[in-house]
C-alpha positions as CSV (number, residue, x, y, z in Angstrom):
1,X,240.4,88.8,-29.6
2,X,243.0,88.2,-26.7
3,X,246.4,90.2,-27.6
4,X,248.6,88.5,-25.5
5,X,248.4,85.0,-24.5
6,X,250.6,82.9,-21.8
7,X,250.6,79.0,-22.5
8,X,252.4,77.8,-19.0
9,X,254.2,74.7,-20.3
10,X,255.8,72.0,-19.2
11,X,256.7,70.4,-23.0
12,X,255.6,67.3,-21.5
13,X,252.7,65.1,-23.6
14,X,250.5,66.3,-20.8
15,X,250.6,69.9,-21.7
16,X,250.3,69.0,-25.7
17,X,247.0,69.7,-25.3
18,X,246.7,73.3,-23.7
19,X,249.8,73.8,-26.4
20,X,247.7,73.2,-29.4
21,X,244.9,75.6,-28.1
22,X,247.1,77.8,-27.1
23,X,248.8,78.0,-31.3
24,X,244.8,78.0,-32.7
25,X,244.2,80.9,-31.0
26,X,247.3,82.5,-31.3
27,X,247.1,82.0,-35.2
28,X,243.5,82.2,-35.5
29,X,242.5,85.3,-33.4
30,X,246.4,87.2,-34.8
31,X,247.3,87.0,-30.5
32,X,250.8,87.6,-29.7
33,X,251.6,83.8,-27.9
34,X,254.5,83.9,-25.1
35,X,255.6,80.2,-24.8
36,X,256.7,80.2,-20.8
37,X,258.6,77.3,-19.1
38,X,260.0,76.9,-15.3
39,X,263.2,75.3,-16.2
40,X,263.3,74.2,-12.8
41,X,262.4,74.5,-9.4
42,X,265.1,75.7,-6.4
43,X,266.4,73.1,-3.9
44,X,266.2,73.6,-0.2
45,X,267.0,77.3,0.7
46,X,265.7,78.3,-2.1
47,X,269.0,78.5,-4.4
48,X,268.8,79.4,-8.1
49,X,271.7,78.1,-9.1
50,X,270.8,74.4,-8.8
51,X,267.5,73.6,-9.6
52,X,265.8,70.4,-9.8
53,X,264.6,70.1,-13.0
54,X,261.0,70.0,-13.9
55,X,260.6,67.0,-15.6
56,X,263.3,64.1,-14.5
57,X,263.5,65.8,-11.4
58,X,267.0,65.6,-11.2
59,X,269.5,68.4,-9.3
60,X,271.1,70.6,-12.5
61,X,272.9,73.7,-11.9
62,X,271.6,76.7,-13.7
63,X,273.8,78.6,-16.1
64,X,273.4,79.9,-20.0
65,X,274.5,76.7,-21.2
66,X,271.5,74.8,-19.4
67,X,269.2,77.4,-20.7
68,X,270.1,77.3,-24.0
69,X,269.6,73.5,-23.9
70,X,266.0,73.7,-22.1
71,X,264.7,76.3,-24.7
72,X,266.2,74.4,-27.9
73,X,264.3,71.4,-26.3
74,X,261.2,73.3,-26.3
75,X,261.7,74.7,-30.1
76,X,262.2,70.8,-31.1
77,X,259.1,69.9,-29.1
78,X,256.7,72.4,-30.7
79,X,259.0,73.2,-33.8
80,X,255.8,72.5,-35.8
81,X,253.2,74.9,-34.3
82,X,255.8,77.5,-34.0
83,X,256.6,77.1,-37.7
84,X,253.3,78.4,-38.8
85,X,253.1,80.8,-35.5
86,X,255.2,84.3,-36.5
87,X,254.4,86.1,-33.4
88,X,255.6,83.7,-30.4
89,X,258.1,84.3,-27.7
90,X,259.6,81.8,-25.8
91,X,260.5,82.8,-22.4
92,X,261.9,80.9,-19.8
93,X,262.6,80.5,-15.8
94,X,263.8,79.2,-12.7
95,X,261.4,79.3,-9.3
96,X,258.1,78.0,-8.1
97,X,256.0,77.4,-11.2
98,X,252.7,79.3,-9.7
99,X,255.1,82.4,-8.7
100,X,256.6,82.5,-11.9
101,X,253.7,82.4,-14.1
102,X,251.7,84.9,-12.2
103,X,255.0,87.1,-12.2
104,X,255.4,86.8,-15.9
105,X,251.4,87.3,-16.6
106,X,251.9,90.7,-14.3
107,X,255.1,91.8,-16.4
108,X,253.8,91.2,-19.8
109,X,250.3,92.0,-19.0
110,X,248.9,89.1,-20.7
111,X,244.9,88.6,-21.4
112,X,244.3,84.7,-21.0
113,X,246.7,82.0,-19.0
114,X,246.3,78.7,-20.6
115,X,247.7,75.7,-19.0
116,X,247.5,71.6,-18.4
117,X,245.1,70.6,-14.8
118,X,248.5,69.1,-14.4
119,X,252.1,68.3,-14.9
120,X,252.1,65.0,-14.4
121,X,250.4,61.1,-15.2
122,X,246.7,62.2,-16.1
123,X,245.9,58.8,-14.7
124,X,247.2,59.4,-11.6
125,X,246.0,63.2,-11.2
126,X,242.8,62.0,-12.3
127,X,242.3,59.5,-9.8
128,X,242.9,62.1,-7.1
129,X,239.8,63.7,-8.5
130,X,241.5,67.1,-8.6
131,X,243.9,69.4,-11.3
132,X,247.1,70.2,-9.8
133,X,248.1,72.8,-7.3
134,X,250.2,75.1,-9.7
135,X,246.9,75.6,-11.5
136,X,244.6,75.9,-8.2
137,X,246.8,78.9,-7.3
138,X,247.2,80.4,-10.7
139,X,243.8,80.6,-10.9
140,X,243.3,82.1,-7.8
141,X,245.4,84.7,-7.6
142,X,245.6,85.5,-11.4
143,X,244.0,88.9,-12.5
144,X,243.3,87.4,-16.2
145,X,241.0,84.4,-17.2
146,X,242.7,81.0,-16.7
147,X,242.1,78.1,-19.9
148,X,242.2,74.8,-18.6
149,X,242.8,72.0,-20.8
150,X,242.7,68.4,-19.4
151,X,243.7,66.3,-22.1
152,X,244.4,66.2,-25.9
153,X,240.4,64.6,-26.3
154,X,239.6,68.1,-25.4
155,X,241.9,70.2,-26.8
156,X,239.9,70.5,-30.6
157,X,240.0,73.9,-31.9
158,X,238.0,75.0,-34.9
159,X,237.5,78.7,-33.5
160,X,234.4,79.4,-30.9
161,X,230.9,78.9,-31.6
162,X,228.8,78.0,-28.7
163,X,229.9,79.3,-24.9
164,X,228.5,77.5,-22.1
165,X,228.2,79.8,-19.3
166,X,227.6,78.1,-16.1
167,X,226.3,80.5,-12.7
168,X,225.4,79.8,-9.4
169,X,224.6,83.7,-9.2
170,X,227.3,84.5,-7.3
171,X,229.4,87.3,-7.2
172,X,232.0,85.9,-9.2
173,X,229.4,84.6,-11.6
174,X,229.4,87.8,-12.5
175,X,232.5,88.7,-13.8
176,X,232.5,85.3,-15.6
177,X,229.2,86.2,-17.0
178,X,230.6,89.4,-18.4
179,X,233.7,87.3,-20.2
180,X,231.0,84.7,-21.6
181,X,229.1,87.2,-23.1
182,X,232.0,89.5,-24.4
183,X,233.1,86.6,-26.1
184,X,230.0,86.0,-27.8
185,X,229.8,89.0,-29.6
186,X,233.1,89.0,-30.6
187,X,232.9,85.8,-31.8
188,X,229.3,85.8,-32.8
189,X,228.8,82.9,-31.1
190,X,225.8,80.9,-29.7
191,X,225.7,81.7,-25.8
192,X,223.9,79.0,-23.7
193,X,223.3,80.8,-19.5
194,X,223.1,77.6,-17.6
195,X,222.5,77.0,-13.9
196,X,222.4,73.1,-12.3
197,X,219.9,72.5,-9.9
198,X,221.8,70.7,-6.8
199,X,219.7,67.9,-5.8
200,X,222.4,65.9,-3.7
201,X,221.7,67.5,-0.9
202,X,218.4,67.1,0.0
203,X,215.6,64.6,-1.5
204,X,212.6,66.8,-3.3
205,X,209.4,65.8,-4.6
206,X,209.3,65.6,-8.5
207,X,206.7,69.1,-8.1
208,X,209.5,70.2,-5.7
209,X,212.2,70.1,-8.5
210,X,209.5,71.2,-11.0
211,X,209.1,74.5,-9.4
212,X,212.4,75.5,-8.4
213,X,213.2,74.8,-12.4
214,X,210.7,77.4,-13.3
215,X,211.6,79.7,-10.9
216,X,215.5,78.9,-12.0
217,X,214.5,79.4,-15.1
218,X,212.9,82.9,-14.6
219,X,216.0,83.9,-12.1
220,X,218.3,83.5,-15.1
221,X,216.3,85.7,-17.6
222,X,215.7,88.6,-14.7
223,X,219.5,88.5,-13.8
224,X,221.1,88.5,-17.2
225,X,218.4,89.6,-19.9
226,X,218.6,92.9,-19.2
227,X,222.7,92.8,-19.4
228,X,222.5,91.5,-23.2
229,X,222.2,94.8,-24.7
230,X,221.5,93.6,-28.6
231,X,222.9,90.6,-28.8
232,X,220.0,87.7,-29.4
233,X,221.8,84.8,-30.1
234,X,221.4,83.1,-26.6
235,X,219.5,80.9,-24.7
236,X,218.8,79.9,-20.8
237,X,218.2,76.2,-19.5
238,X,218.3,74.8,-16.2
239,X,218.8,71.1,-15.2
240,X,218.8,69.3,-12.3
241,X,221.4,66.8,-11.2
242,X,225.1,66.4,-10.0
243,X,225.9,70.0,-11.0
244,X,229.4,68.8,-12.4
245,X,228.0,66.0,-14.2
246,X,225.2,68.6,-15.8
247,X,227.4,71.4,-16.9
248,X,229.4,68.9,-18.7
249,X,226.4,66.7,-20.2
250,X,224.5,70.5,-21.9
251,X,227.9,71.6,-23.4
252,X,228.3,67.8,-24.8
253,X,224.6,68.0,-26.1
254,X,224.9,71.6,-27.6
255,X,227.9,70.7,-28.9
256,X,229.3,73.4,-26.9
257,X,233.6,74.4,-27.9
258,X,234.0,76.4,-24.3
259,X,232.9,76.2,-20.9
260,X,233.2,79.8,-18.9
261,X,232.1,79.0,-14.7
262,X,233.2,81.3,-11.4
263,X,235.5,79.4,-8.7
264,X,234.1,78.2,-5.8
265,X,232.1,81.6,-4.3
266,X,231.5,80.6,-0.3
267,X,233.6,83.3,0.4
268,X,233.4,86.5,-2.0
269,X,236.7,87.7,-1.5
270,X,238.6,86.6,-4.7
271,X,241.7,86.2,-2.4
272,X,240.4,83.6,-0.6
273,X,238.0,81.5,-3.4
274,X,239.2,79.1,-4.6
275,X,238.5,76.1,-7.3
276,X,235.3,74.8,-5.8
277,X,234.6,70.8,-6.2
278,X,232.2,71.6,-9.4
279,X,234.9,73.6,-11.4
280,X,237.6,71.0,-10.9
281,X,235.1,68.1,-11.8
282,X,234.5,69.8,-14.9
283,X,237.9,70.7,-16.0
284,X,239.4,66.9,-15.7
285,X,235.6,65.8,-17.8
286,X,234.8,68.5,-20.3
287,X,235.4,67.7,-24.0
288,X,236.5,71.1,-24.9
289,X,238.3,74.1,-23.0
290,X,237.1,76.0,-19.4
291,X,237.8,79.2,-18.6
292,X,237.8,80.2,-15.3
293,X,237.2,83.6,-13.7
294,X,238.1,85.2,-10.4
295,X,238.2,88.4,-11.0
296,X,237.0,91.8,-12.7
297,X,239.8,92.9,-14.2
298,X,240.0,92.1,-17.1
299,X,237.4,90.5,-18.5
């Protein structure tokens, strides 16, 4: 399992629930958990020693004393979890939030980023129809999978046993299908390879759809069948639909406890891709945790 994992918190009730996936796997899967919090983020010009802080928003200067206080704040808000979770570190800083978790995740060369979609109101970020932009440059620019946990409702953990893969056979399909099915056979998990037939775009006659699902169908077997090695224990299935709305209806139906997609893959480049409309639909929808991957390194 993952050896080091990063929860990027803000100890606000909207990050309780990337918190309490975060501790399962820490505890479950014996993963060392650093517990990382931007204290606050630099006025104009970019000064460190007054902040505003993350959560009233309000100007503090930064010395040991505020520190201390910000970090015994976070021990009382997850005293609990970290209570029954020996190997956690609690680390903190001051700086953009997306800077400083990327900078951390470099440092300590962590295997999985988990966060919140946001920071914020769910209602309000979920109105906007989109997670928040700490997390659309994390997982951009990170070199590890990203965990995204929406809200509490989605946050159950009773270890992994059915992975939802979803592809659009694209190149960074790829990578994500190579952490799906890693995961899989560590966990010896059920693996579902899933691909949505778009139909928004373009009205088809019922034979129309009915062909392209076969050929689908046989696309996905071709494509990854012969990258299974021995592991069995999956399936393939292709529906058509609002892809967003399909990916999260199969996991629902399969009962599925993770969701593993690509970001948005117009352009190839991993520098430039970045969460495409269907992976942050899913994200603010799923009932259970998405992992999205960028990038080959370390999956």
């Amino acid at each position: 399992m993952k050896k080091k994992i990063l929860l990027a918190t803000t100890g606000s009730p909207a990050s309780f629930g990337s918190a309490r996936v975060a501790f399962e796997m820490a505890q479950r899967y014996d993963a060392e958990l650093l517990l990382f919090h931007v204290a606050g983020v630099p006025k104009k010009g970019f000064s460190y020693q007054e902040v505003n802080d993350v959560r009233s928003q309000e100007a503090v200067e930064v010395d040991a004393e505020y520190l201390a206080w910000v970090e015994e704040e976070l021990k009382t808000t997850y005293a609990k979890q970290l209570e029954n979770c020996k190997n956690a570190r609690i680390i903190l800083a001051t700086g953009l939030p997306h800077r400083e978790i990327l900078r951390v995740a470099r440092s300590e060369d962590v295997d999985m980023i988990i966060m919140g979609a946001h920071s914020g109101d769910s209602s309000a970020v979920y109105s906007k129809g989109y997670p928040g932009s700490t997390l659309q440059r994390v997982a951009k620019a990170a070199k590890c999978p990203v965990m995204t946990v929406h809200r509490e409702s989605a946050s159950y953990m009773g270890g992994f046993s059915h992975i939802v893969f979803a592809t659009d056979f694209s190149k960074q399909s790829d990578s994500a299908f190579k952490y799906a099915l890693s995961m899989a056979k560590e966990f010896n998990c059920e693996l579902t390879l899933f691909h949505a037939l778009d139909i928004t775009s373009k009205v088809l006659a019922q034979n129309e759809i009915e062909d392209k699902l076969i050929a689908i169908r046989k696309r996905l077997r071709d494509t990854y069948g012969p990258k299974m090695g021995d592991f069995k224990n999956f399936e393939v299935d292709v529906w058509e639909g609002i892809p967003y709305v399909e990916i999260v209806k199969i996991t629902r139906e399969r009962m599925g406890d993770l969701i593993v997609l690509a970001h948005n893959t117009k352009d190839l480049d991993p520098e430039q891709a970045k969460l495409g409309s269907t992976l942050e639909q899913v994200i603010l929808r799923a009932n259970c945790p998405v992992v999205s991957v960028n990038r080959p390194d370390k999956v």
